[in-house]
C-alpha positions in Angstrom: 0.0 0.0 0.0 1.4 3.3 -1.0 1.2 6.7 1.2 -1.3 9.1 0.0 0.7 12.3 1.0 4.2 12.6 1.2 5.8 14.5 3.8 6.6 18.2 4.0 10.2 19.1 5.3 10.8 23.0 6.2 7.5 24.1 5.2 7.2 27.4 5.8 4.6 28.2 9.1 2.6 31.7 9.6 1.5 32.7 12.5 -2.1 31.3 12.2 -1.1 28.2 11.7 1.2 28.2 14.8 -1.7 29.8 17.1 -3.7 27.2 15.3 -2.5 24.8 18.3 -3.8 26.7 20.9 -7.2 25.6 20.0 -5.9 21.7 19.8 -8.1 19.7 22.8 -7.5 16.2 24.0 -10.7 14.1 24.6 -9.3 11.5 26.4 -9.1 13.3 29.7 -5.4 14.6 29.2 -5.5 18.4 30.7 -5.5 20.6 27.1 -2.4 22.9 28.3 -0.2 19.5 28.5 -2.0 18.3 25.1 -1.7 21.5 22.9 2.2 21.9 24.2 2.9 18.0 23.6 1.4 18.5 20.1 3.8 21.3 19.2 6.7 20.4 20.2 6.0 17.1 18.0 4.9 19.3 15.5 7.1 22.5 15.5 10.8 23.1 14.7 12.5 24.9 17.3 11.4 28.8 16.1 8.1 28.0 15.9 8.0 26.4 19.2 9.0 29.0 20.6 6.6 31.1 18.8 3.5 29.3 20.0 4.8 29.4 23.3 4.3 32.7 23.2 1.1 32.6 22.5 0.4 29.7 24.9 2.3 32.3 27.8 0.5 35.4 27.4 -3.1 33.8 26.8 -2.0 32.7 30.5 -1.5 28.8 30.3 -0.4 26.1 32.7 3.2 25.6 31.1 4.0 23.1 33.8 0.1 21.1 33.0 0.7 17.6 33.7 -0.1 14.6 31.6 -2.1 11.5 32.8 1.2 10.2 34.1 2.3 13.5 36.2 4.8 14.2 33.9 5.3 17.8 32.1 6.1 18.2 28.6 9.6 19.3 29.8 9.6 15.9 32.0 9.4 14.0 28.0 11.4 15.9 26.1 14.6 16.2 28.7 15.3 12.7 28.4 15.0 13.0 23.9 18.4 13.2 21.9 17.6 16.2 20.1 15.1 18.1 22.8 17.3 20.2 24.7 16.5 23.3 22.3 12.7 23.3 23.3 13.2 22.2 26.8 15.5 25.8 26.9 12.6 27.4 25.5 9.7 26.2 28.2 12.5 27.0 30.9 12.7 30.3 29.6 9.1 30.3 29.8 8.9 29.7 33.1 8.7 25.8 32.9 10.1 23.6 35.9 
């Protein structure tokens, strides 16, 4: 079976579509701040991380909302290879 779409490397974001995430919900129970963060920084190279967080900061979000497991989104990505960027960006952002 063949892929329908191929993958987009370095496509260029707006703003819009970065502040798009703010209105991304979980329905599984997961608190939204941890769920619209977690989706970004999967989503998001480093510059438009730090965009969104931005926009996730001054609309006054939880950056230290906690998964079902208790763990922050800084709590995940300290421990990737390449997350150290964004995990200095929520730190600058007042994550813990």
């Amino acid at each position: 079976m063949r892929k329908d779409k191929e993958k987009v490397i370095d496509d260029v974001w707006t703003e819009d579509h970065v502040r798009s995430f703010l209105r991304a919900r979980a329905y599984d129970g997961t608190d939204d701040n941890f769920h619209m963060l977690l989706k970004a920084y999967q989503s998001m190279r480093p510059s438009d991380f730090e965009l969104f967080v931005g926009f996730f900061t001054a609309e006054g979000r939880d950056i230290n909302a906690c998964g079902k497991d208790g763990r922050t989104v800084l709590d995940i990505i300290t421990g990737h290879r390449h997350g150290d960027e964004y995990a200095a960006i929520l730190r600058a952002a007042g994550g813990r």
